[in-house]
C-alpha positions in Angstrom: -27.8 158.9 -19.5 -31.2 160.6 -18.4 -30.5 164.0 -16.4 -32.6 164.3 -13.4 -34.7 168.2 -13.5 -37.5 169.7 -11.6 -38.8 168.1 -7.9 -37.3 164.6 -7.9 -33.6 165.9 -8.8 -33.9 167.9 -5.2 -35.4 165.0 -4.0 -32.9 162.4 -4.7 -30.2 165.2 -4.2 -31.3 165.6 -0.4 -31.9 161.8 -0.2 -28.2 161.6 -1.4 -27.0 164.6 1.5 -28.3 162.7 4.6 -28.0 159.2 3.4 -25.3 158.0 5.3 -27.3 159.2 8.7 -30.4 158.0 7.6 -28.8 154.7 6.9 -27.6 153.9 10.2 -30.3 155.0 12.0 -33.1 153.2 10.2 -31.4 150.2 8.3 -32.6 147.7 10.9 -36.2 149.1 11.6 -36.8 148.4 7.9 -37.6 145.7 4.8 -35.7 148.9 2.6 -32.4 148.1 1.7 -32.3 151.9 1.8 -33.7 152.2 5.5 -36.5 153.5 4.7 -39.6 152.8 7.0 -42.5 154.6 8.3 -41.6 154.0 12.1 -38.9 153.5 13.4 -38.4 150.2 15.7 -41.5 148.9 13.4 -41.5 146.8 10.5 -44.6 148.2 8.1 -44.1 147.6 4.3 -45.8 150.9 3.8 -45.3 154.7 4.5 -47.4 157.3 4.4 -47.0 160.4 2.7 -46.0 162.6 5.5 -43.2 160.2 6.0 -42.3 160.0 2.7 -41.7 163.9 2.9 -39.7 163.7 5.6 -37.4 160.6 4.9 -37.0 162.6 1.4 -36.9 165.9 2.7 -39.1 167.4 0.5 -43.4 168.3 1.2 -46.4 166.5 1.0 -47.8 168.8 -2.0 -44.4 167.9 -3.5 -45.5 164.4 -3.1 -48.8 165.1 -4.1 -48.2 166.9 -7.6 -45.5 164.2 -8.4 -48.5 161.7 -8.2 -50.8 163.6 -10.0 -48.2 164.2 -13.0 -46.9 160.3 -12.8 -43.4 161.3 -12.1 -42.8 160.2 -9.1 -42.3 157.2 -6.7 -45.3 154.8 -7.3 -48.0 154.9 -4.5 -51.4 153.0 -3.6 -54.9 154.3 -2.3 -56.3 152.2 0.5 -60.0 153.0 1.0 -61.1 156.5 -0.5 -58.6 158.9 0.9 -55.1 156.7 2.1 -52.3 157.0 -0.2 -49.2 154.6 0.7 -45.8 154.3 -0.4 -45.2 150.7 -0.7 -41.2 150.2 0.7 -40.4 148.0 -2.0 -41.4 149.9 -4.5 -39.6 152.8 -3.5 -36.1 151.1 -3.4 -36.3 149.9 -6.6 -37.9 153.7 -7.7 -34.8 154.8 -5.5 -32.6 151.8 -7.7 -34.2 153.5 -10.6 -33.3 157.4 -10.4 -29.6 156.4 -9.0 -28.9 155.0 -12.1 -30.3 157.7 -14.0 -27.7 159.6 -12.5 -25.0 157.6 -13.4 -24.9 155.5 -9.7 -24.3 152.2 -9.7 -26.8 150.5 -7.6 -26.1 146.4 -7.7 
């Protein structure tokens, strides 16, 4: 089994902490099986980075050297500047790094 270091083990460790809250409060305002979603009461297949940083509680240059390195979550560019987090994507990135930890995520 693949041990989790560095920036995405605290991310998936904090992710982990509040998941239970986050759950609940964003489940149905989402296509994420893991309630994720950009706003809540909206249903948008994409989030944007600063959302990302908050729903993982981690920072945007977190995000932003996790991209640059290819470690983290995959992520589109719209236009020149836009990066998104497509929600799909994420859960099965999410589905992914669980099971690295030993999670079972079926």
């Amino acid at each position: 089994m693949k041990k989790l270091t560095g920036p995405i083990a605290g991310m998936m460790a904090n992710f982990l902490l509040n998941f239970d809250d986050h759950l609940a409060k964003h489940k149905a305002d989402s296509y994420s099986k893991y309630g994720i979603c950009e706003k809540p009461g909206f249903l948008i297949p994409f989030i944007s980075p600063k959302r990302m940083a908050a729903q993982f509680d981690t920072t945007i240059k977190t995000l932003e050297r996790l991209r640059k390195s290819g470690e983290g979550p995959p992520w589109v560019r719209w236009g020149n500047k836009r990066i998104r987090y497509s929600v799909v994507l994420l859960d099965a990135w999410i589905d992914e790094q669980l099971k690295a930890m030993g999670f079972d995520c079926e």
